[in-house]
C-alpha positions as CSV (number, residue, x, y, z in Angstrom):
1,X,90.5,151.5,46.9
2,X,89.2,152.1,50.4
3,X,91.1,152.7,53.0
4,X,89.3,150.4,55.4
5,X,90.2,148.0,52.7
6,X,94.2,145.0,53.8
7,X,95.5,145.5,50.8
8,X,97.4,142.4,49.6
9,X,100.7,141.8,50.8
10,X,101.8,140.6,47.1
11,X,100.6,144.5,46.2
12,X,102.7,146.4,49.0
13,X,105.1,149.4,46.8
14,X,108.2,149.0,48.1
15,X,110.7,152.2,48.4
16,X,114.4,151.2,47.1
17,X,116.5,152.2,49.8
18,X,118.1,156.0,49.3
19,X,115.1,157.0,46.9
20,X,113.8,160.3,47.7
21,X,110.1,159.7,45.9
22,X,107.5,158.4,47.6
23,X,106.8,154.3,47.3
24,X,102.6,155.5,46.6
25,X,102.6,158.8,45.3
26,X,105.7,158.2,42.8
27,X,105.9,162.1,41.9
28,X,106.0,163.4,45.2
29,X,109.4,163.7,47.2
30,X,109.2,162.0,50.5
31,X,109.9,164.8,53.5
32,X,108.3,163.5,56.9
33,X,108.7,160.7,59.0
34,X,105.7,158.9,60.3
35,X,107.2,157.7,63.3
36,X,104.1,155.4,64.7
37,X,104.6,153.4,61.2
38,X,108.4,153.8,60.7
39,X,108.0,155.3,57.0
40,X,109.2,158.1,55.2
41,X,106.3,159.8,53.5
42,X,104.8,162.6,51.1
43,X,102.8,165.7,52.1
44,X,99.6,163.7,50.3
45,X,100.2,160.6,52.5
46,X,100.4,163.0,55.3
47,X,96.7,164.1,54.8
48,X,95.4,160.8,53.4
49,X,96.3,157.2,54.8
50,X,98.9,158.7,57.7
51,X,96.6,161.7,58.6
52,X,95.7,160.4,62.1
53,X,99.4,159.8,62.4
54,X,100.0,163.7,62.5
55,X,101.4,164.0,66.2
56,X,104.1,161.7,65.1
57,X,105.3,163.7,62.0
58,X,108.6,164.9,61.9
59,X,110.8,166.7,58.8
60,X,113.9,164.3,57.4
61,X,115.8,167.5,57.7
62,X,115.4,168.4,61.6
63,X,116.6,164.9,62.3
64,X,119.7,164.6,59.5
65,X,122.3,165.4,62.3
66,X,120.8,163.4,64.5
67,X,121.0,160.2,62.2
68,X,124.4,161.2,61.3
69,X,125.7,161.0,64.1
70,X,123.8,157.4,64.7
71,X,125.4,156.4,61.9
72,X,128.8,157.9,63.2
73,X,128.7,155.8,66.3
74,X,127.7,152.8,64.6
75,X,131.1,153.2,62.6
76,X,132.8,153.5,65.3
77,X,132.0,150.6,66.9
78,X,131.9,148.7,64.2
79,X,135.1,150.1,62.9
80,X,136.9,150.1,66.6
81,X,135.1,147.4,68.3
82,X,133.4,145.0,66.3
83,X,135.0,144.3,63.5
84,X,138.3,143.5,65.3
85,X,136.5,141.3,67.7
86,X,134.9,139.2,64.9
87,X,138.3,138.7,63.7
88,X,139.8,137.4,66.7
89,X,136.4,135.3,67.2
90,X,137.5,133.9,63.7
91,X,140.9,133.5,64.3
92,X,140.0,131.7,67.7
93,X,137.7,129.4,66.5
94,X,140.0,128.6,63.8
95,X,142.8,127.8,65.7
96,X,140.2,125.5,67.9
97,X,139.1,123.8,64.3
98,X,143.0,123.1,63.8
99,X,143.1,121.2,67.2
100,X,139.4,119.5,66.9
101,X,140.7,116.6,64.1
102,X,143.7,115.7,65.9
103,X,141.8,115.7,69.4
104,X,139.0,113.4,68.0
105,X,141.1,111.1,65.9
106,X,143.0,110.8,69.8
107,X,139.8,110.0,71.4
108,X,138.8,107.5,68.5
109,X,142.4,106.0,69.0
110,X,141.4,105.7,72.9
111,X,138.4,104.0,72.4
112,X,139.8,101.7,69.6
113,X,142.6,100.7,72.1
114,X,140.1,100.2,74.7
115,X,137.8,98.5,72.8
116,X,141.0,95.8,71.6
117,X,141.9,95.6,75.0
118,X,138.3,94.3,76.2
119,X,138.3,91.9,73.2
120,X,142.1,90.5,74.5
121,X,140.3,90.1,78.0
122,X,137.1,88.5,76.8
123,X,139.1,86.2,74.6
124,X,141.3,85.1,77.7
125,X,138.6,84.5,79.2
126,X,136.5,82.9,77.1
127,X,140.2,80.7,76.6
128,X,140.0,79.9,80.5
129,X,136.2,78.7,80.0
130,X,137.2,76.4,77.1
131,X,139.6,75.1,78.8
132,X,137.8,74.3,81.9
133,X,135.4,72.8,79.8
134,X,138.4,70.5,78.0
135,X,139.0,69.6,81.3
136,X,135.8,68.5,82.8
137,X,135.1,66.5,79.7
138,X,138.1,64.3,80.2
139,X,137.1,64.0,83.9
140,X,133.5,63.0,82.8
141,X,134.5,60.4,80.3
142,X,137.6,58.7,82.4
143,X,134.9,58.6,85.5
144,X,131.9,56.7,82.6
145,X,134.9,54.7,81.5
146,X,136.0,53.2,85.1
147,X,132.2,52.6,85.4
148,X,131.7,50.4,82.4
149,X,134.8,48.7,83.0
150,X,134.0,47.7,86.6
151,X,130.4,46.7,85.2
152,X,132.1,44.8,82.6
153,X,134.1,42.7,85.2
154,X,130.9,42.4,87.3
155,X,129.1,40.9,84.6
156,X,131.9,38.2,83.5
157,X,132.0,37.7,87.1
158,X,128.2,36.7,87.0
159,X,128.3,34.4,84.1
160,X,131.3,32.6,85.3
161,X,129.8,32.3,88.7
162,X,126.2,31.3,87.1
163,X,128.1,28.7,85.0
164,X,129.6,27.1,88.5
165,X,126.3,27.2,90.1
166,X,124.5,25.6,88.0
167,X,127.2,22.6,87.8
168,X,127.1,22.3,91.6
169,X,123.2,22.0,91.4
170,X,123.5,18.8,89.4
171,X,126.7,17.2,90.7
172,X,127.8,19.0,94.0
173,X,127.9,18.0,97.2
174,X,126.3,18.6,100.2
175,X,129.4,20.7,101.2
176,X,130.1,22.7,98.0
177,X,126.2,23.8,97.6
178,X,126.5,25.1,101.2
179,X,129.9,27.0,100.4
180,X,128.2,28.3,97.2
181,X,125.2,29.9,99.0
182,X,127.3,31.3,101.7
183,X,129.3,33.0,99.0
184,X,126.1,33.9,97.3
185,X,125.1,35.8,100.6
186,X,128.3,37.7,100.6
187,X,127.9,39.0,97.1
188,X,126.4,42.5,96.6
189,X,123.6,41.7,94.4
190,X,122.9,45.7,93.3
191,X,124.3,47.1,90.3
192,X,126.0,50.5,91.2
193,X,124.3,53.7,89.2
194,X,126.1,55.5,86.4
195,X,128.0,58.1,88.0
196,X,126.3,61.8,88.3
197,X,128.0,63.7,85.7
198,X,126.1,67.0,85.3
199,X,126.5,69.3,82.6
200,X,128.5,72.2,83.1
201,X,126.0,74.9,82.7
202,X,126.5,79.0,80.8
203,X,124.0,81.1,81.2
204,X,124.5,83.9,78.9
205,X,125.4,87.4,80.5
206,X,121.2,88.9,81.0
207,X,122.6,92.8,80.6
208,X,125.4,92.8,78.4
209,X,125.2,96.0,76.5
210,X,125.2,98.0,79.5
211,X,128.1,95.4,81.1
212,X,129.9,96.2,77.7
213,X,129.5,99.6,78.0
214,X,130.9,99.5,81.6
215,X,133.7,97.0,80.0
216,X,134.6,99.9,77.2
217,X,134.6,102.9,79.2
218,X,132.3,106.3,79.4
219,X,132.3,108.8,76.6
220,X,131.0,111.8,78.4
221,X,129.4,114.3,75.8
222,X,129.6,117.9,76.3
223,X,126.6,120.5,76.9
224,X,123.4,119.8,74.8
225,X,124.1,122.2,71.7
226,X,127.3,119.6,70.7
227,X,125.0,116.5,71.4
228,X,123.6,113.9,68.6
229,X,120.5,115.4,67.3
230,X,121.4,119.1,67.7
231,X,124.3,120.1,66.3
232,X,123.0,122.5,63.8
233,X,121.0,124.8,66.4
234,X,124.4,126.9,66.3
235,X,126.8,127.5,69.2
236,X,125.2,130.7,70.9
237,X,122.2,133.1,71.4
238,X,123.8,135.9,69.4
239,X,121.7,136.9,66.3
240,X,123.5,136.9,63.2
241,X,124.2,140.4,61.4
242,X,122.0,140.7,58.7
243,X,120.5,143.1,56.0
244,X,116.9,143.2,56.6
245,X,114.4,142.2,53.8
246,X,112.6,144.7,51.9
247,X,109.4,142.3,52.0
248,X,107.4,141.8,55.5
249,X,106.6,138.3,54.4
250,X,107.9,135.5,56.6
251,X,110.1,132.8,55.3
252,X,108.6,130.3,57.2
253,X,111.1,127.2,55.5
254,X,114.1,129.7,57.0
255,X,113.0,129.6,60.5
256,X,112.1,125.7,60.8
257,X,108.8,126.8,61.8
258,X,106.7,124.8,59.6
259,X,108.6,121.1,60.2
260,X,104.8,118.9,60.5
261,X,101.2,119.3,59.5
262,X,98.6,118.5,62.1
263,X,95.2,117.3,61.5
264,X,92.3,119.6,61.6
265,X,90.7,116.8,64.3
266,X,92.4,113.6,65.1
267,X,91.6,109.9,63.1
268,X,89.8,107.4,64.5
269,X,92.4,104.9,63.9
270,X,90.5,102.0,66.1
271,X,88.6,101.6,69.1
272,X,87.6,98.9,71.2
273,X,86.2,98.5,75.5
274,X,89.0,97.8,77.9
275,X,87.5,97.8,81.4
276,X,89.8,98.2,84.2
277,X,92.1,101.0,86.4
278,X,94.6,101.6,84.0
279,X,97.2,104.0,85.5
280,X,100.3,103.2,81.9
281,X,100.4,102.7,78.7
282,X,104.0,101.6,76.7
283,X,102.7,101.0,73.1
284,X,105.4,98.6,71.9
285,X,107.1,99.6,68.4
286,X,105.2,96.2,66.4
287,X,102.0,97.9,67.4
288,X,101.2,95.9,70.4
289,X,100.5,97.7,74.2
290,X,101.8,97.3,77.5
291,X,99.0,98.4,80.3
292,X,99.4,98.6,84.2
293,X,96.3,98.4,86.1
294,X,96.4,100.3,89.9
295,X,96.6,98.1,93.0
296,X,97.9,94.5,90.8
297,X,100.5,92.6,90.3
298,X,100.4,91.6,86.6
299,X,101.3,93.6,83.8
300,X,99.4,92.7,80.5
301,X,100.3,92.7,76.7
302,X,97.2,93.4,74.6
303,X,96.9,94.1,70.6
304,X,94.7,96.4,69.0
305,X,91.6,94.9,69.4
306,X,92.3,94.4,72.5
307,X,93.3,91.0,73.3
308,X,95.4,90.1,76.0
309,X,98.5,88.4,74.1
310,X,100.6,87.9,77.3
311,X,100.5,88.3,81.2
312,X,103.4,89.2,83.4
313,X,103.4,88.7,87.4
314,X,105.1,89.3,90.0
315,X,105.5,89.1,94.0
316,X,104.7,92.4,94.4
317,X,101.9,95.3,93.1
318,X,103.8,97.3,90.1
319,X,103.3,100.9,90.3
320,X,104.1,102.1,86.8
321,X,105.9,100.7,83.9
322,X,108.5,102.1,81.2
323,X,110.1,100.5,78.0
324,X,113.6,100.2,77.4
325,X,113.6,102.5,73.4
326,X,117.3,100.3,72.7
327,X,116.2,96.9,73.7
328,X,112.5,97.3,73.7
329,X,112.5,95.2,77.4
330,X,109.5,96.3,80.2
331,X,111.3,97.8,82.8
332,X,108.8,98.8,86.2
333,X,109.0,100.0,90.0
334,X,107.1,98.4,93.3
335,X,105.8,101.4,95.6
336,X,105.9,98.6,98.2
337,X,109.3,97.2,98.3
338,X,111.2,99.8,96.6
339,X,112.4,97.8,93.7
340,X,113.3,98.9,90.6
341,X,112.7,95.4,87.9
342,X,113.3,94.4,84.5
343,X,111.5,92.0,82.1
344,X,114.4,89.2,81.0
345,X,114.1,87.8,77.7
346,X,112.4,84.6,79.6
347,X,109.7,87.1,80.6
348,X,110.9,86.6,84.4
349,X,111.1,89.9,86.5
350,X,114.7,90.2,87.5
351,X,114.8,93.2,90.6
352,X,117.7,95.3,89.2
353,X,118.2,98.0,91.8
354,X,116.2,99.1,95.1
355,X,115.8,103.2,96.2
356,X,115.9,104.8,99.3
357,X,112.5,106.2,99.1
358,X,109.2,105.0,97.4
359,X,109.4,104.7,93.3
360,X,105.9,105.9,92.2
361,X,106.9,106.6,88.9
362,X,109.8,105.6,86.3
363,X,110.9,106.3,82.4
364,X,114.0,104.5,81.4
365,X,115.8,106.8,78.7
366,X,117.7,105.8,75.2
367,X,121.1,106.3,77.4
368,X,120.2,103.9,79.2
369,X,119.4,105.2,82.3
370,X,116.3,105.2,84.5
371,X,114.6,108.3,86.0
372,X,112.4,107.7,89.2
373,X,110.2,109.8,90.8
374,X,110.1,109.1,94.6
375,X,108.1,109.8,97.5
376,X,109.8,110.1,100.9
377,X,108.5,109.6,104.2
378,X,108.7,112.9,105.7
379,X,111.8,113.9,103.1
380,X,109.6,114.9,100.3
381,X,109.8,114.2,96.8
382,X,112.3,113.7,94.4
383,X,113.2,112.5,90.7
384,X,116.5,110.7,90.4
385,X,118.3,109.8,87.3
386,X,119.8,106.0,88.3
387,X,122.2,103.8,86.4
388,X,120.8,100.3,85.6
389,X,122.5,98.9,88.9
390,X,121.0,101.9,90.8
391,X,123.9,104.1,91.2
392,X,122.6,107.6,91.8
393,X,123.7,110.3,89.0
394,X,121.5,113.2,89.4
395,X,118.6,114.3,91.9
396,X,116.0,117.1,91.7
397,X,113.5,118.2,94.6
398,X,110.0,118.5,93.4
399,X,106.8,120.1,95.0
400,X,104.4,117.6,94.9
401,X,104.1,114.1,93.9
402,X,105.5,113.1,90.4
403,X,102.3,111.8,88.4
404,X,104.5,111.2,84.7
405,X,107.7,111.1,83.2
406,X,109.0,111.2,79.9
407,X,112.2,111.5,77.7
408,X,112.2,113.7,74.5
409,X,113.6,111.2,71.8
410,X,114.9,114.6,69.6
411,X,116.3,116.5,72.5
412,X,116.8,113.9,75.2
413,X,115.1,116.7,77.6
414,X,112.6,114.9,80.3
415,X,109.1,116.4,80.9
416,X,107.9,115.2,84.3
417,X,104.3,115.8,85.6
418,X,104.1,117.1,88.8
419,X,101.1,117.3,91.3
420,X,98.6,117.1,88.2
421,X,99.4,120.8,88.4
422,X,102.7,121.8,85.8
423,X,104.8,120.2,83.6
424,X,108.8,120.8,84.1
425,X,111.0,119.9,81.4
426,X,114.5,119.0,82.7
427,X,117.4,118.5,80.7
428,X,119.6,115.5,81.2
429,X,121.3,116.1,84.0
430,X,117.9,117.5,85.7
431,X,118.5,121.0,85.1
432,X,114.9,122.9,85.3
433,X,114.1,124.4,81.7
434,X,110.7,124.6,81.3
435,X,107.8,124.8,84.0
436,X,104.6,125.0,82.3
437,X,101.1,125.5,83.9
438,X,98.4,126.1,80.5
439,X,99.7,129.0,79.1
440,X,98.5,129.3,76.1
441,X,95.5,126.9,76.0
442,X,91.8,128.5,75.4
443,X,89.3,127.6,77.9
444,X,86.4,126.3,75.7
445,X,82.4,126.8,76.2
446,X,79.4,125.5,74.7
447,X,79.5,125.2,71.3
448,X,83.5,125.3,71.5
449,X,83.4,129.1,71.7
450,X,86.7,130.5,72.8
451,X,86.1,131.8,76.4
452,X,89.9,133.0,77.1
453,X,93.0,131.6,78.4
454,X,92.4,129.0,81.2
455,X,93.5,129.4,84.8
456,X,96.9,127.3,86.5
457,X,93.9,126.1,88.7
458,X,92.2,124.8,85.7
459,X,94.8,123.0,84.4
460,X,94.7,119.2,85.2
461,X,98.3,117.4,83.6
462,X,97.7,113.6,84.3
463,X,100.4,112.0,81.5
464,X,102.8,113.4,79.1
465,X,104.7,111.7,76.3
466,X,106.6,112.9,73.9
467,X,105.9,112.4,70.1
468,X,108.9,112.0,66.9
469,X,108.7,115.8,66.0
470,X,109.6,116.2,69.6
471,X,106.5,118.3,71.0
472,X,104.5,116.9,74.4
473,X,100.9,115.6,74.5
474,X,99.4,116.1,77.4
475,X,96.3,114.4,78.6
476,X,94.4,116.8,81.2
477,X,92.1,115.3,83.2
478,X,90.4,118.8,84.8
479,X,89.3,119.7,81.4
480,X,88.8,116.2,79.7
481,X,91.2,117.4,76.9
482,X,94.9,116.0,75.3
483,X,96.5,119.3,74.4
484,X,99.5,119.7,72.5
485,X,102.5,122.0,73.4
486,X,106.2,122.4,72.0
487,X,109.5,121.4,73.5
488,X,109.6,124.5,74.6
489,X,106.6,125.0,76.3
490,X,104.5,127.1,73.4
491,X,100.9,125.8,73.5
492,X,100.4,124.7,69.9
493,X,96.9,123.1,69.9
494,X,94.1,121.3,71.7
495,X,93.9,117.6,70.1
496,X,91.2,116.3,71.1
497,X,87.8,116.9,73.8
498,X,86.4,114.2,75.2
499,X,83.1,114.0,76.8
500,X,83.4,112.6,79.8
501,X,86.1,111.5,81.2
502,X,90.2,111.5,79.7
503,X,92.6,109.1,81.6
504,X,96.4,108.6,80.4
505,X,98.0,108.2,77.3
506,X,100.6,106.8,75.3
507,X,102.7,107.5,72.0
508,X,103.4,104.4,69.6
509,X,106.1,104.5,66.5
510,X,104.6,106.7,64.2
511,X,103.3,108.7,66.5
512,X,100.0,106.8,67.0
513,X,98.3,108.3,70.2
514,X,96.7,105.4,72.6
515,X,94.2,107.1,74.7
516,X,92.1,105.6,77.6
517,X,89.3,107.0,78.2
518,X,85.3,107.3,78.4
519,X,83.6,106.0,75.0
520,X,80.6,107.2,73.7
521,X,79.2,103.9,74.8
522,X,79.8,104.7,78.2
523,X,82.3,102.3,79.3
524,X,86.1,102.4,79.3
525,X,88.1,101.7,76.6
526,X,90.9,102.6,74.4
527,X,91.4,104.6,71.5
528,X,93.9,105.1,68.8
529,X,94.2,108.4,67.4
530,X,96.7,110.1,64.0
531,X,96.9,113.7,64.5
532,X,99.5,114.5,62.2
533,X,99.4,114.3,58.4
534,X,101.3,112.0,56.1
């Protein structure tokens, strides 16, 4: 075979470690290193396939002592260092393994005690509104009661008094028909009304899981690598010790590498017009959308054909809009007045918190929180991670105005756009992880020839969402393109190109892309696009 020629992977001769003959010349002893490859080889693979590798020879014998004495000092710190302190690692994290079952079963025990204690209130409570209830019903029907019996005496009273009269007109005299109508005009001739007695009213409690949650207490969680969702990506950085493998060939299943398939080009899933300034899409999890137009006050529900299903209005122009991922409710913020509203269940806005600077843009997260991104007057901008009654938990300064955010439904990290320039992932608490600006993505020509990596000043981020595998999609309006990247910030793949013009987009259950953009047609419209495989 040529030696231009890969030779298969499958066909590599591997040399058992400590055998002296060479892995391709099997009569030959092996008495060089090759120290530009890393391999021991023969005096024939010195003048053949490692020839132009000469400069790097060196005889195994000249360098014995040398690896000896490698070999010496990795003993001793194994031996002296190591070994010992993996053995206090293990008796450490075994003691903490003791305590971990008692200290969880006392936290369970707290929260079970808590949780019967809020049940004792709401049951006294709910005693204290059945009994005022008991009460006002016997109030109610004693006040009914004195008015039929006062209208029963009224009306015995008029057909006593009509048997008189009419006795009087036959037989009376002059004097008794003039007493009778004087006692006629003193009567009250109106009958009174029933008494008001109005309904008690309940009206049941609009928030209660996050009231509940507030009733229970907070479980705080610790650092990410202990939370839900990541508990198997290990405890630190430190790389296990391991025997290397004999075989180059990558065990992609080992590394979680290969966890999805993507599409060579995105489906077509549907497509339909949509003319308008759409500035957010919330695809809803039964396959419906939520879309907020720029500069209006309604919010509309359309299907997948497009058909407005339901309106929303309100008093004020809506900026963007988020949905709730536990309840599924349409949460958005009001540049103008600073408000922060939800959707109720009667499809009334109900204003649940204002901010102290302008809320452009919002995400409300599967902890229930909300993150905002502000704009200050003269104070910059911000993103802010608010309680549901606007309580302030954590605040970040950003340069530039926030243009999307998003919560990772894997990680729980937060990808906010900023500036249509970079991407920064947060983490919960708003602790900068990620700032990405393109790297990675291959700046396209005619005929999609790869020209090179693009330029940060080529890089346009308008929206990002985050899909189930827990990667971002980007839609970049500079370059008309929805890329792809990892949690981590590793470009992974450009989705789709579109020719004219891409505008924002959003991720539906299944990971359904909706995309709003320029159709072929011309005109606006939506489409819905599968980029992963089955």
């Amino acid at each position: 075979m040529a030696s231009g020629n890969a030779v298969p992977r499958a066909q590599l001769h591997i040399r058992a470690k400590g055998n002296t003959k060479c892995k391709d010349h099997k009569d030959n002893d092996v008495i060089f290193v090759c120290q530009n490859c890393k391999t021991l080889i023969c005096p024939t693979c010195s003048i053949s396939t490692h020839i132009s590798h000469i400069k790097s020879f060196v005889e195994i014998s000249k360098i014995y002592k040398e690896n000896q004495r490698v070999i010496q000092n990795f003993l001793n710190e194994t031996d002296n260092v190591n070994i010992p302190k993996l053995k206090q690692e293990i008796i450490s994290s075994r003691t903490k393994m003791t305590s971990c079952k008692p200290n969880y079963e006392n936290l369970r025990k707290k929260i079970i005690d808590d949780n019967n204690q809020c049940k004792l209130e709401l049951d006294k409570i709910t005693d204290d509104y059945i009994k005022l209830c008991d009460k006002m019903e016997v109030a109610a029907m004693d006040l009914i009661q004195t008015h039929i019996t006062n209208l029963e005496e009224r009306l015995g009273t008029l057909k006593q008094l009509s048997s008189e009269y009419k006795q009087t007109l036959q037989t009376g005299t002059a004097v008794l028909v003039y007493d009778s109508v004087s006692e006629i005009r003193e009567m009250d001739p109106e009958i009174p009304p029933t008494p008001n007695i109005d309904m008690a009213e309940f009206t049941p409690g609009m928030d209660r899981l996050s009231h509940l949650k507030q009733a229970l207490g907070n479980l705080k969680l610790p650092t990410d690598h202990l939370q839900v969702g990541s508990a198997t990506s290990g405890h630190s950085d430190q790389r296990p010790v391991v025997r290397p493998k004999q075989s180059k060939e990558v065990d992609q299943a080992s590394t979680g590498e290969v966890r999805y398939k993507l599409r060579d080009r995105p489906t077509v899933m549907s497509q339909f017009p949509y003319p308008g300034n759409i500035t957010s899409i919330c695809p809803t999890s039964d396959g419906r959308v939520w879309l907020c137009e720029r500069y209006t006050n309604t919010v509309n529900l359309i299907d997948n054909q497009g058909q407005v299903i339901q309106t929303i209005r309100h008093s004020s122009d809506i900026q963007d809009i988020s949905l709730d991922p536990t309840t599924g409710r349409l949460w958005f913020c009001c540049f103008g007045d600073k408000t922060i509203c939800e959707v109720s269940t009667q499809s009334t806005p109900v204003t649940r918190f204002t901010t102290e600077d302008y809320p452009v843009r919002l995400c409300v997260t599967r902890e229930g929180r909300v993150v905002v991104g502000t704009r200050g007057i003269g104070q910059g901008y911000k993103v802010g991670v608010y309680t549901v009654d606007g309580q302030v938990l954590h605040t970040a300064i950003v340069e530039g105005e926030v243009e999307s955010i998003s919560q990772c439904g894997v990680t729980g990290n937060i990808a906010v756009v900023v500036n249509y320039k970079h991407i920064i992932v947060y983490n919960s608490t708003l602790q900068s992880l990620v700032n990405y600006k393109g790297e990675g993505i291959q700046a396209r020509g005619e005929g999609m020839q790869v020209r090179g990596s693009i330029t940060p000043d080529r890089f346009g981020p308008l929206t990002v969402v985050y899909d189930s595998k827990g990667n971002i999609v980007i839609a970049d309006q500079t370059r008309k393109t929805i890329e792809l990247i990892s949690g981590a910030g590793k470009y992974i793949k450009t989705l789709h190109t579109n020719k004219v013009y891409q505008w924002v987009v959003g991720i539906q259950k299944g990971d359904v892309l909706w995309s709003y953009l320029v159709l072929d047609t011309g005109g606006w419209g939506l489409k819905l696009l599968k980029y992963y495989r089955d």
